[in-house]
Backbone as a printed PyTorch tensor [residue, N CA C, xyz], in Angstrom:
tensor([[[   6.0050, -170.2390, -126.4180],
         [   7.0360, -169.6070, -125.5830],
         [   6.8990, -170.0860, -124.1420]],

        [[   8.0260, -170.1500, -123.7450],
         [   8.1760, -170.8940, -122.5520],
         [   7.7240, -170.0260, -121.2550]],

        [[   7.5990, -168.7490, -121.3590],
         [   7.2350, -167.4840, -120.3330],
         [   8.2540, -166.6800, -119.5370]],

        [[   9.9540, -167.5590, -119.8530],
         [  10.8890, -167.1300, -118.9580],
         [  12.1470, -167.2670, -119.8230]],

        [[  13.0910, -166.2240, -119.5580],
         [  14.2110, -166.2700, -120.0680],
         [  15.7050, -166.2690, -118.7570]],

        [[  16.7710, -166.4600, -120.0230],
         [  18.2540, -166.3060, -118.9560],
         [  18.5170, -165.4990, -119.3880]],

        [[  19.0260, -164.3350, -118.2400],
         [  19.7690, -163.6060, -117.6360],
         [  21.0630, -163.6850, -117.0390]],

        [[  22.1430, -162.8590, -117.3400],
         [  23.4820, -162.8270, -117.0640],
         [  22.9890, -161.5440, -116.4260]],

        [[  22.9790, -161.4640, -114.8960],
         [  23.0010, -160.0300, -114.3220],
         [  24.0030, -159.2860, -113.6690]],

        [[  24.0410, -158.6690, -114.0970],
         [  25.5120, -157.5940, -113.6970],
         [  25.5280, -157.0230, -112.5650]],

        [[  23.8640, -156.3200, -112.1960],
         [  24.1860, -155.2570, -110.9340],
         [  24.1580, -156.4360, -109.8630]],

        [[  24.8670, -155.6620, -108.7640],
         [  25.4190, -156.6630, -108.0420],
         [  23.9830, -156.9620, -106.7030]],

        [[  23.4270, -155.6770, -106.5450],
         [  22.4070, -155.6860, -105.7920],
         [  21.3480, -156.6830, -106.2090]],

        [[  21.2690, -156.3960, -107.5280],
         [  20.2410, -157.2750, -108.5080],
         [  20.6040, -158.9730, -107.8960]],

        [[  22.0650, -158.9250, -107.5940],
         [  22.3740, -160.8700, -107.6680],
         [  22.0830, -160.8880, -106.5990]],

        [[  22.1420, -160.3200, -105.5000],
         [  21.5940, -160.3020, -104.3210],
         [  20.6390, -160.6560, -104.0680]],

        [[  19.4470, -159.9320, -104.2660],
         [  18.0670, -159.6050, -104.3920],
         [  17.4570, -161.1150, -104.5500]],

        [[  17.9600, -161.2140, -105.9990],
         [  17.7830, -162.3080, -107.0420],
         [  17.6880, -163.5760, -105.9820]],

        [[  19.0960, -163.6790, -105.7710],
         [  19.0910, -165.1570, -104.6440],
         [  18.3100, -165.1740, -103.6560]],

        [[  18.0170, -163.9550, -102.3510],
         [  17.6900, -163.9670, -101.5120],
         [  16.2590, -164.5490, -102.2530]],

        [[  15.5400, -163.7180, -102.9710],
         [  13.9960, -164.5380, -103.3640],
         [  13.9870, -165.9650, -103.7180]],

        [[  15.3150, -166.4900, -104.4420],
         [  14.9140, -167.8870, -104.5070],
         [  15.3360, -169.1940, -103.6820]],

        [[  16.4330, -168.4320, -102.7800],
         [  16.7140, -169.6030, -102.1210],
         [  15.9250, -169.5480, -100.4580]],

        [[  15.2510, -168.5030, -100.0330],
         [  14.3080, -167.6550,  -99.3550],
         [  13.2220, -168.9600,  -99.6030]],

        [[  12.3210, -169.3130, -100.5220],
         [  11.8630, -169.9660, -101.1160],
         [  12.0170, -171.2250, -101.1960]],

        [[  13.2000, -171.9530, -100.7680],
         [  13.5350, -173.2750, -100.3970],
         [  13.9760, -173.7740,  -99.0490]],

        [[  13.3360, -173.6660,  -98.3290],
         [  13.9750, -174.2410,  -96.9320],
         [  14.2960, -175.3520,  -96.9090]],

        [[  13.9880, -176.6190,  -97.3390],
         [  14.7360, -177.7430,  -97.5940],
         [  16.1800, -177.4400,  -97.9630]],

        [[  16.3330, -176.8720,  -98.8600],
         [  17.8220, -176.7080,  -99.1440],
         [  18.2160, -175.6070,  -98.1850]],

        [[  17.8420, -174.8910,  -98.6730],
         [  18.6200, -173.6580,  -98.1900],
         [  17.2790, -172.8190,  -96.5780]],

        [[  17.5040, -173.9880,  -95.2300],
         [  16.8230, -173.5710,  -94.1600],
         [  17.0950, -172.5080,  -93.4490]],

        [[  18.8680, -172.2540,  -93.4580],
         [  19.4620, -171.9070,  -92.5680],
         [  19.7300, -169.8550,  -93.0210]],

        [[  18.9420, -168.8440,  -92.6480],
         [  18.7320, -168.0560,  -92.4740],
         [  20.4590, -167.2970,  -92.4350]],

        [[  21.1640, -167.6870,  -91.9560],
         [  23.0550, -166.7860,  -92.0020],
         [  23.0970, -167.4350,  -93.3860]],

        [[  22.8980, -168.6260,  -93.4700],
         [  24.0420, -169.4540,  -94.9220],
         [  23.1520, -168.5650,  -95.7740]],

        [[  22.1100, -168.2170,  -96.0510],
         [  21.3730, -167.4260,  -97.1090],
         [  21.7820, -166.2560,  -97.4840]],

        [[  22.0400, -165.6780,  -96.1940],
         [  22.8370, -163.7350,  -95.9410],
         [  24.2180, -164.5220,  -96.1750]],

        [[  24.9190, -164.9430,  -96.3160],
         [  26.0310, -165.6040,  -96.8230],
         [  26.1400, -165.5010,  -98.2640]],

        [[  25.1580, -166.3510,  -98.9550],
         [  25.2490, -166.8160, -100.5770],
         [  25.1730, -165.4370, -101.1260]],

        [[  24.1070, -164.6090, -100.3230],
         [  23.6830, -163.1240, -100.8300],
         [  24.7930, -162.2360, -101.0380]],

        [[  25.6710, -162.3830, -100.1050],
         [  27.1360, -161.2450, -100.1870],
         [  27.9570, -162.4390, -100.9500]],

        [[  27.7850, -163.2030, -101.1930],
         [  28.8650, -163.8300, -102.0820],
         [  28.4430, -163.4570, -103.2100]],

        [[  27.1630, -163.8000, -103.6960],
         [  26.9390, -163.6260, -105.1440],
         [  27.4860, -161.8950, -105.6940]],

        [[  27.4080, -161.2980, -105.0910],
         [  27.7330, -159.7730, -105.5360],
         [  28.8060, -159.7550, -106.0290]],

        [[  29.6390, -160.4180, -106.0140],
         [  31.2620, -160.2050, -106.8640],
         [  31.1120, -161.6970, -107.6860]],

        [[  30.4420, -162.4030, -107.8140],
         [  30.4320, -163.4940, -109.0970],
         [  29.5140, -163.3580, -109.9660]],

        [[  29.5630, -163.8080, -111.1090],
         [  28.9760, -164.3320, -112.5860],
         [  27.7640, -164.7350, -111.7620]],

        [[  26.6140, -164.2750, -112.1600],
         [  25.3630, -164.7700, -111.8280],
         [  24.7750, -165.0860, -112.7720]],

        [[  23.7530, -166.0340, -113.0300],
         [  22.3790, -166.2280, -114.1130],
         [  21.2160, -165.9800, -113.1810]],

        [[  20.2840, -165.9130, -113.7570],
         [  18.8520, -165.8780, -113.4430],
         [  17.7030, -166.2670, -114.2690]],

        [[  16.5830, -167.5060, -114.0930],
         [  15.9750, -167.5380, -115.2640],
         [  14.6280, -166.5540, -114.0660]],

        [[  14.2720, -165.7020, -115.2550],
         [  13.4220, -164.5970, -114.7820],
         [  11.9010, -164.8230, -115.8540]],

        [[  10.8670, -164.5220, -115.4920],
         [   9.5330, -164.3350, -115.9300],
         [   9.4840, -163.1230, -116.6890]],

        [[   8.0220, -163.1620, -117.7280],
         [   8.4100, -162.1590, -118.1340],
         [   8.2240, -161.1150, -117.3890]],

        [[   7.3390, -160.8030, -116.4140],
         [   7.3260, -159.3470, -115.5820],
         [   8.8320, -159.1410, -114.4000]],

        [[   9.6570, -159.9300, -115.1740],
         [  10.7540, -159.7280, -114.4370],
         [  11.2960, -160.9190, -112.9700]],

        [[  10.3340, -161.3260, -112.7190],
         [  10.2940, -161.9800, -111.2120],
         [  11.2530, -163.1540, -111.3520]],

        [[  12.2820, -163.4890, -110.5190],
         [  13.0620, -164.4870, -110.2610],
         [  12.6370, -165.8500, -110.3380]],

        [[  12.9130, -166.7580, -111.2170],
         [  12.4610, -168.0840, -110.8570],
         [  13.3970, -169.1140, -110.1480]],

        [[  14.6950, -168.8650, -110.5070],
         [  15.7560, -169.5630, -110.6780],
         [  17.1960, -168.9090, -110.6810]],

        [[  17.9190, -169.2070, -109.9550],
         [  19.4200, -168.4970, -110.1820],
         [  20.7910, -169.6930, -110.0770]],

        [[  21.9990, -168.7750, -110.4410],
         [  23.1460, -170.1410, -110.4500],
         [  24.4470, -169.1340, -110.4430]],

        [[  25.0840, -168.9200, -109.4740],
         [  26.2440, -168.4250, -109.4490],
         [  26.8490, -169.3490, -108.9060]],

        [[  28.4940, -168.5420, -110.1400],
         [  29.6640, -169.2510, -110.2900],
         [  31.1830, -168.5140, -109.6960]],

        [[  31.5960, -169.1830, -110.1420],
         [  33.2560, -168.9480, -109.7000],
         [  33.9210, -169.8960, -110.7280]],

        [[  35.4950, -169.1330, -110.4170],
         [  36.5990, -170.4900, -111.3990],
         [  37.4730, -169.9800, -110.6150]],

        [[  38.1960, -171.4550, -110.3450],
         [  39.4840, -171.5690, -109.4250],
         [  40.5020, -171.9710, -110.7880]],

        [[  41.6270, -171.3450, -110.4530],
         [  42.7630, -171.6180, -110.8130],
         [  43.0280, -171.3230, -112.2460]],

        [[  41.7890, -170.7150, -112.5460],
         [  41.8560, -170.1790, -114.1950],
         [  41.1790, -171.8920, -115.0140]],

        [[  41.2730, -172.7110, -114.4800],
         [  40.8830, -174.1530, -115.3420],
         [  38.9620, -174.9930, -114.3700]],

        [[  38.5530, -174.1760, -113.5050],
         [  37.4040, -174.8960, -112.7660],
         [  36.9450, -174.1970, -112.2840]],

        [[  35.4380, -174.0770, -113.4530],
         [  34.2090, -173.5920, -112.9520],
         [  33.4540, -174.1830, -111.6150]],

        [[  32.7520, -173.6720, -110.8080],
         [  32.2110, -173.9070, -109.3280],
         [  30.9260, -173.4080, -109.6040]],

        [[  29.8270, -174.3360, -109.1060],
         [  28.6130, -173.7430, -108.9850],
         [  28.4800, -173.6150, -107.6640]],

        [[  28.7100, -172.5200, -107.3920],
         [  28.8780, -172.2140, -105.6720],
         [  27.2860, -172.3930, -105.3200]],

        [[  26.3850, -171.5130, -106.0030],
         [  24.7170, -171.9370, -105.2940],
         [  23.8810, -171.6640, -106.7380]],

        [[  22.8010, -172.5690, -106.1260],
         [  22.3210, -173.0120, -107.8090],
         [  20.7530, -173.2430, -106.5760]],

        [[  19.7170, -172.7280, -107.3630],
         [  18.1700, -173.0890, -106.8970],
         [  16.9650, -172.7550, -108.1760]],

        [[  16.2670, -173.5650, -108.0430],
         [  14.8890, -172.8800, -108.9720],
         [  13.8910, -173.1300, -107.8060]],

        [[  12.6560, -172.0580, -108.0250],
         [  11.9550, -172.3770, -106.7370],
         [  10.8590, -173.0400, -107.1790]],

        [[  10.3870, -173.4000, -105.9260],
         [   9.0330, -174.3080, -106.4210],
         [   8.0530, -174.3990, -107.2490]],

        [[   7.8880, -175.5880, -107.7430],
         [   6.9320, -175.2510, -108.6220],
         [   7.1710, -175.2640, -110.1310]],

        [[   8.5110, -174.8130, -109.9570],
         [   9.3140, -174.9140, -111.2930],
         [  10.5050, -175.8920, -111.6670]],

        [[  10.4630, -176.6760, -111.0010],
         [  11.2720, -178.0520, -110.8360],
         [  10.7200, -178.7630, -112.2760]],

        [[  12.0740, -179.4070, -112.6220],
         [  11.2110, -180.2520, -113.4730],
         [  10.6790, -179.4770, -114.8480]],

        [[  11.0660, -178.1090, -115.3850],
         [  10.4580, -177.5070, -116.9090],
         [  11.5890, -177.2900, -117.0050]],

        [[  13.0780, -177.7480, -117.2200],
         [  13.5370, -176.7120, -117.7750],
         [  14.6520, -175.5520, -117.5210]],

        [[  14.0020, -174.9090, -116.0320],
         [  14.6380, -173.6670, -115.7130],
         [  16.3860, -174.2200, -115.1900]],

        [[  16.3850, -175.4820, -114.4760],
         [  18.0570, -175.5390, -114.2080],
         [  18.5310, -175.7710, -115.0420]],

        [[  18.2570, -177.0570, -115.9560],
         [  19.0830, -176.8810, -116.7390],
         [  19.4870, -175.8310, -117.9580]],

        [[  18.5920, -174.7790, -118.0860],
         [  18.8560, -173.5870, -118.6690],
         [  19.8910, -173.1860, -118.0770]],

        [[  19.8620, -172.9370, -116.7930],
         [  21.1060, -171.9680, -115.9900],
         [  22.1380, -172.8780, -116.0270]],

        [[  21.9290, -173.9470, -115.8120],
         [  23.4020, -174.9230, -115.4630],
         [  23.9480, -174.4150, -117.0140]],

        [[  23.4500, -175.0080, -118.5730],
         [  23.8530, -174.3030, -119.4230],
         [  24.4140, -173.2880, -119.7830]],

        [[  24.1930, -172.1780, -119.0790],
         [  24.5460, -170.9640, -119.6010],
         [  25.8470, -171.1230, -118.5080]],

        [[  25.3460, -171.5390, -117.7700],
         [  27.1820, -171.2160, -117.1000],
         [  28.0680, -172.1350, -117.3430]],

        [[  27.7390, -173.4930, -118.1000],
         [  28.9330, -174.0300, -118.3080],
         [  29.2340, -173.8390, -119.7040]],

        [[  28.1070, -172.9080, -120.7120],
         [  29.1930, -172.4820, -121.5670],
         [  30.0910, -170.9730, -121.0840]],

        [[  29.5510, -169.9840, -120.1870],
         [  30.7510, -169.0890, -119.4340],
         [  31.9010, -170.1870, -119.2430]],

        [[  31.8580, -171.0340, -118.3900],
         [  32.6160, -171.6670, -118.1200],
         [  34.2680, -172.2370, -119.0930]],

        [[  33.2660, -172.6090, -120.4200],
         [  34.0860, -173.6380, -121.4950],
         [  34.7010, -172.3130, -121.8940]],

        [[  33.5900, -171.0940, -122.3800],
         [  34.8060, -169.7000, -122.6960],
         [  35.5240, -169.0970, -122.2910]],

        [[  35.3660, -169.2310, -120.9180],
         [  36.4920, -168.8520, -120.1610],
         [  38.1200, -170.0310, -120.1020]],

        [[  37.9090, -170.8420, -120.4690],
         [  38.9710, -172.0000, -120.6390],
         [  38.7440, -172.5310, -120.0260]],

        [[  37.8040, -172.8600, -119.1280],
         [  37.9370, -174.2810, -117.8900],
         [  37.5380, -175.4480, -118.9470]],

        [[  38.3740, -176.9620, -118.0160],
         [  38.4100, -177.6460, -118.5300],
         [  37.1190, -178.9140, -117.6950]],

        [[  36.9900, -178.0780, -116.3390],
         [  36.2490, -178.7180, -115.5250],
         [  35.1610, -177.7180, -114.7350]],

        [[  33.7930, -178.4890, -114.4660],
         [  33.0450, -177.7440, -113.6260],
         [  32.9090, -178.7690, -112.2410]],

        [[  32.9540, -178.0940, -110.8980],
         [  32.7720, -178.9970, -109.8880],
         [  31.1350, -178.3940, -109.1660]],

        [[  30.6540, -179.1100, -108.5600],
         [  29.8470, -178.5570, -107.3190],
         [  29.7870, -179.5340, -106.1150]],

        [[  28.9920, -178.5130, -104.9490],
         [  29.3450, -179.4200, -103.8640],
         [  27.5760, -179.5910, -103.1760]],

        [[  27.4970, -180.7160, -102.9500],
         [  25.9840, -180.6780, -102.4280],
         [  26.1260, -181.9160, -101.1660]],

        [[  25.4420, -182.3020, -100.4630],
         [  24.6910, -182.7880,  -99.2970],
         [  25.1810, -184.6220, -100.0490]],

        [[  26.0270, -184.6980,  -99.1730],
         [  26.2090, -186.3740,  -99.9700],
         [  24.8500, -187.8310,  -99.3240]],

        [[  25.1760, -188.4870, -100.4800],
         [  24.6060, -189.3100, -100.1280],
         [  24.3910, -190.5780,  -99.0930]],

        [[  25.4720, -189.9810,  -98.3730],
         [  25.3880, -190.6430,  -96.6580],
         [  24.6570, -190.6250,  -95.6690]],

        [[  23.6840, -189.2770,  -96.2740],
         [  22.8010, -188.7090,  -96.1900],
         [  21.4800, -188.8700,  -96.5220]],

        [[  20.6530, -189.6120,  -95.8700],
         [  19.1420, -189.6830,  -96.5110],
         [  18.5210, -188.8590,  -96.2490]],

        [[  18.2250, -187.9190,  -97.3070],
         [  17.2030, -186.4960,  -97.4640],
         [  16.9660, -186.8140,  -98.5750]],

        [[  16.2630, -186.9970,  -98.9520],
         [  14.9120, -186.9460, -100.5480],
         [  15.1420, -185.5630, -101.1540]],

        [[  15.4500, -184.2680, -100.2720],
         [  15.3210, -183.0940, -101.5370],
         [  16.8290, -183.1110, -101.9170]],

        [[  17.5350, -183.5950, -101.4310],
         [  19.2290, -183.6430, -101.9500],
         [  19.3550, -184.5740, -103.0830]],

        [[  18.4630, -186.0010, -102.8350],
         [  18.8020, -187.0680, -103.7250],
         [  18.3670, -186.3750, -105.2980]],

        [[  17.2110, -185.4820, -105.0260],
         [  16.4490, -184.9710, -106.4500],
         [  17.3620, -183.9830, -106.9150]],

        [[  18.2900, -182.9560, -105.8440],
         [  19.6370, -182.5270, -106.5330],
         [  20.5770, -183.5060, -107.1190]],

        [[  21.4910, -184.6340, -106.2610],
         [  22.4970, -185.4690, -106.8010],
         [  22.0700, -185.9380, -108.3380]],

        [[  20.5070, -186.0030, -108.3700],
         [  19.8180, -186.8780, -109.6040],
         [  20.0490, -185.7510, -110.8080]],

        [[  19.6050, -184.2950, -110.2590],
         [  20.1620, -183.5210, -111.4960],
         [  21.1720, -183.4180, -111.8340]],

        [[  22.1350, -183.1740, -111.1900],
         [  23.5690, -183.0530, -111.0490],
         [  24.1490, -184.5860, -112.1480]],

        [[  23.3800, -185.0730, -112.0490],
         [  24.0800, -186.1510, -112.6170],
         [  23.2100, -186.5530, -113.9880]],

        [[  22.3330, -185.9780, -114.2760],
         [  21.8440, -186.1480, -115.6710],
         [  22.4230, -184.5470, -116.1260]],

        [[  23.1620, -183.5640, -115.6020],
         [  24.3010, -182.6950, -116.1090],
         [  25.0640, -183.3770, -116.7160]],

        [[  25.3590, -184.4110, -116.3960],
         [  26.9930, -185.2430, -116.5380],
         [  27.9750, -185.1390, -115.7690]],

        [[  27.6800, -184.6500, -114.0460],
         [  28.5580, -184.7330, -113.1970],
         [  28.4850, -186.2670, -113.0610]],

        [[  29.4570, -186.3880, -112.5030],
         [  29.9580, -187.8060, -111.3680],
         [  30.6250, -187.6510, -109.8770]],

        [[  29.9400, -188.3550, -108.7130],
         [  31.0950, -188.2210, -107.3820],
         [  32.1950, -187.8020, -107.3100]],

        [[  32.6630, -187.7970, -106.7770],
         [  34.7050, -187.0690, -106.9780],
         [  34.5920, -187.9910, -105.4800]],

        [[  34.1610, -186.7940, -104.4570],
         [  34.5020, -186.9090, -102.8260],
         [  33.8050, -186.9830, -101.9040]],

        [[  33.3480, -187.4840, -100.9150],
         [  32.4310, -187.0310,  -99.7710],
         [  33.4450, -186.4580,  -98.8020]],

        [[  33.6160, -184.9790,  -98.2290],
         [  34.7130, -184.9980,  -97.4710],
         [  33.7410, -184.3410,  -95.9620]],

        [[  33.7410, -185.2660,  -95.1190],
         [  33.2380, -185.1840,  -93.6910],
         [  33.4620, -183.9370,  -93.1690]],

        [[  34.6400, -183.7590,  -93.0280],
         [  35.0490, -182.5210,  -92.1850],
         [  35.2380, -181.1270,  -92.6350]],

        [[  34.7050, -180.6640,  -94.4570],
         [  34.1000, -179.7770,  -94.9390],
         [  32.9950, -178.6180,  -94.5470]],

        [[  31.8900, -179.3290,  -94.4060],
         [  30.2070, -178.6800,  -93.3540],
         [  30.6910, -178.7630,  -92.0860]],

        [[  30.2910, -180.5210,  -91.9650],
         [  29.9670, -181.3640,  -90.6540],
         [  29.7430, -182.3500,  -90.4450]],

        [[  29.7300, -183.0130,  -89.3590],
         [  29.7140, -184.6190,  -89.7230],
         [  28.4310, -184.7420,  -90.1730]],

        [[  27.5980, -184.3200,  -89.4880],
         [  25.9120, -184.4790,  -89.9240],
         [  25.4890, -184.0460,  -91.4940]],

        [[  26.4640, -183.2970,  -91.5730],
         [  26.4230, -182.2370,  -93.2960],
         [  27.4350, -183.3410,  -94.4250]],

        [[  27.5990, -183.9260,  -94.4340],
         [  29.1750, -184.5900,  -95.1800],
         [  28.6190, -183.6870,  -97.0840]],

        [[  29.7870, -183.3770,  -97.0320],
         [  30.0390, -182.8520,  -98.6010],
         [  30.2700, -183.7430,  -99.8170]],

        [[  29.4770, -183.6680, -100.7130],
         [  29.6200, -184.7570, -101.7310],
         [  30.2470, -183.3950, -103.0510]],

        [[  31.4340, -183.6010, -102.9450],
         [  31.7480, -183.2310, -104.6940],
         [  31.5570, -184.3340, -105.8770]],

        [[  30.9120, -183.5170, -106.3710],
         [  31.2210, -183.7410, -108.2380],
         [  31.2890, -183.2750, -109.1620]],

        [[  32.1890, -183.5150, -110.1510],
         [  32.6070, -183.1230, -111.3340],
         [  32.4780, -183.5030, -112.5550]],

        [[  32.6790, -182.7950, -113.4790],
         [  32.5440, -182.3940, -114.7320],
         [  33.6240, -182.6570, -115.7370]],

        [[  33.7770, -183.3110, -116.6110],
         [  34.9890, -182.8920, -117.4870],
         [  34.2700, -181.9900, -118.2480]],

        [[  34.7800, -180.5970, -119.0190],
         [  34.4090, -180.1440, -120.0800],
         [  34.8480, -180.1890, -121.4620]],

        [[  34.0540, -180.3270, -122.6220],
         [  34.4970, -180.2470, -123.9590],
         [  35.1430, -181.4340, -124.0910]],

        [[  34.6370, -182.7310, -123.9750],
         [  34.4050, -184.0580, -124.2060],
         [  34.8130, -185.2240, -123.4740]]])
């Protein structure tokens, strides 16, 4: 047994909580102290996962959204240290892109730190993101910031 399972968590405090511990936990990605109290009140009204330990403790989380009734969004997605590399994302990326396929989307997008950008902990995101089976879409500059440029990519779903 692997020591950790997924979670679909409902209470909304819980998705809260949940994120603040794991993206709290990554300052490379997630440095910036508002964008964190940000993800935290966002997650409370979306579809959350969590891969959790067994005494309960957060390892990993991935909340979503769908625009337009047809495109799932991984608005914020983290596993924390240490746990890179077993497993735990792509568990969560899983579970939400089958929410995703049952809900009818035909596409999943996300948006991360493009590669115009030399940062090493982004490239080890773009690298997951893309053994998902995303691909580039966009880098759109004036999204973040110029210093921030936004790299979308997407998903076709169900083949």
């Amino acid at each position: 047994m692997k020591g950790w399972k997924i979670e679909k968590i409902e209470d909304p405090q819980a998705r809260a909580a949940y994120t603040r511990a794991v993206l709290e936990s990554l300052p490379d990605w997630f440095g910036n102290p508002e964008g964190v109290e940000e993800y935290c009140a966002e997650v409370r009204a979306l579809p959350l996962w969590a891969a959790l330990e067994e005494g309960g403790a957060p390892l990993g989380i991935l909340g979503g959204a769908i625009h337009y009734g047809r495109t799932g969004d991984i608005v914020v997605m983290g596993v924390k240290p240490g746990r890179h590399r077993q497993g735990v994302g792509r568990a969560l990326y899983e579970a939400a892109e089958d929410y995703f396929i049952r809900q009818g989307c035909g596409y999943v997008m996300v948006k991360t730190l493009s590669d115009l950008v030399d940062f090493p902990p982004y490239e080890s995101t773009r690298r997951f993101y893309r053994g998902m089976g995303f691909a580039p879409l966009v880098t759109l500059r004036e999204m973040w910031d110029e210093e921030n440029p936004c790299l979308i990519m997407l998903k076709k779903l169900g083949g």
